[in-house]
C-alpha positions in Angstrom: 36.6 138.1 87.2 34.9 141.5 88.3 31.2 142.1 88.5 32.4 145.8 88.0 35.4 148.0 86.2 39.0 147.6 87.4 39.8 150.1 89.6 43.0 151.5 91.7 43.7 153.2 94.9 46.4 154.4 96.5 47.2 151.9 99.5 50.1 153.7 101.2 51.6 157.2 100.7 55.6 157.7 101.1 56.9 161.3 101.8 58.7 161.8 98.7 58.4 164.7 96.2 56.8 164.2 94.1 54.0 162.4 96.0 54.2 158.5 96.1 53.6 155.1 97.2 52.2 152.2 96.8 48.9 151.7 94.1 46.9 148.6 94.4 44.4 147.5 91.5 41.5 145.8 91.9 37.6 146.1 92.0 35.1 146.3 94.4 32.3 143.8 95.0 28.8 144.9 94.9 28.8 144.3 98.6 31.9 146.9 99.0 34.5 144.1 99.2 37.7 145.1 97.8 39.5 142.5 95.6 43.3 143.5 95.3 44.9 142.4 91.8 48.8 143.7 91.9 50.7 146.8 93.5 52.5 149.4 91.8 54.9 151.9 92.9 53.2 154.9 90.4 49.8 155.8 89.8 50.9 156.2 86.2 51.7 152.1 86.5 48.1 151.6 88.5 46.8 153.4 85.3 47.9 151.5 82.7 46.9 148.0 84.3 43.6 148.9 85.4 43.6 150.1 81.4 44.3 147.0 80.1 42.5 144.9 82.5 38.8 147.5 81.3 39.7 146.1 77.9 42.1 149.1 76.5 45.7 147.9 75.0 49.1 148.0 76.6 50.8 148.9 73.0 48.8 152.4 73.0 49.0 153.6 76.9 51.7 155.7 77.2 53.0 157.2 80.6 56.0 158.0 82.2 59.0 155.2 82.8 59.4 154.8 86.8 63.1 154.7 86.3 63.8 157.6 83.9 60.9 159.3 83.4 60.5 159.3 79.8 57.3 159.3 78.4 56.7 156.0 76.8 55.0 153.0 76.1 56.1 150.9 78.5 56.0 147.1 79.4 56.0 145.5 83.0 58.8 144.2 84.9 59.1 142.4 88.1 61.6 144.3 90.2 62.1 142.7 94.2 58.9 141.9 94.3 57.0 144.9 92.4 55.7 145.3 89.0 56.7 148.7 87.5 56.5 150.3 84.5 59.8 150.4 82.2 60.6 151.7 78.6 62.6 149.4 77.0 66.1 151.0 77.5 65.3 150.7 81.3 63.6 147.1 81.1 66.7 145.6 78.9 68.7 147.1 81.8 66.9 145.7 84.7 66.8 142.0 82.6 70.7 142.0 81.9 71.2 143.0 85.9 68.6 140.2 87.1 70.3 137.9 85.0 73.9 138.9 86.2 72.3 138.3 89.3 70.9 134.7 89.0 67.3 136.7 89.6 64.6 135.5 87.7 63.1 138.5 86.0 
């Protein structure tokens, strides 16, 4: 556990528009060592786990779906290799192709 708040910071920057990347979440020692947690491609995504993780709840953070862009609450889903932030049209989509697949979600 953390000696201080959950925290996120953008670890790598992609030329897209809009701006994005990859988030990482974690917190800092005292000493200034970082402690990484879990990426996320969105900083909206960052947001909401470093929410949750500071004692807030999932079930009243809304932001923006990474695959359609609604605004949402959302739930996370691993997708190769990433956590990201879905609505549930876009998560029961995801599941039914991972499963087609053989992929566990």
């Amino acid at each position: 556990m953390s000696a201080g708040a959950w925290v996120y910071r953008q670890t790598e920057t992609a030329r897209e528009e809009p701006p994005s990347g990859l988030f990482t979440v974690g917190f800092y020692e005292p000493t200034g060592k970082w402690h990484p947690e879990s990426d996320w491609q969105s900083a909206d995504a960052a947001a909401a786990r470093v929410h949750w993780l500071n004692g807030g709840t999932l079930d009243r953070y809304e932001a923006a779906c990474e695959s359609c862009h609604a605004v949402r609450t959302l739930h996370p889903v691993h997708v190769q290799g990433f956590d990201v932030r879905l609505c549930d049209d876009c998560a029961d989509e995801v599941r039914a192709e991972q499963e087609s697949r053989g992929a566990q979600p």
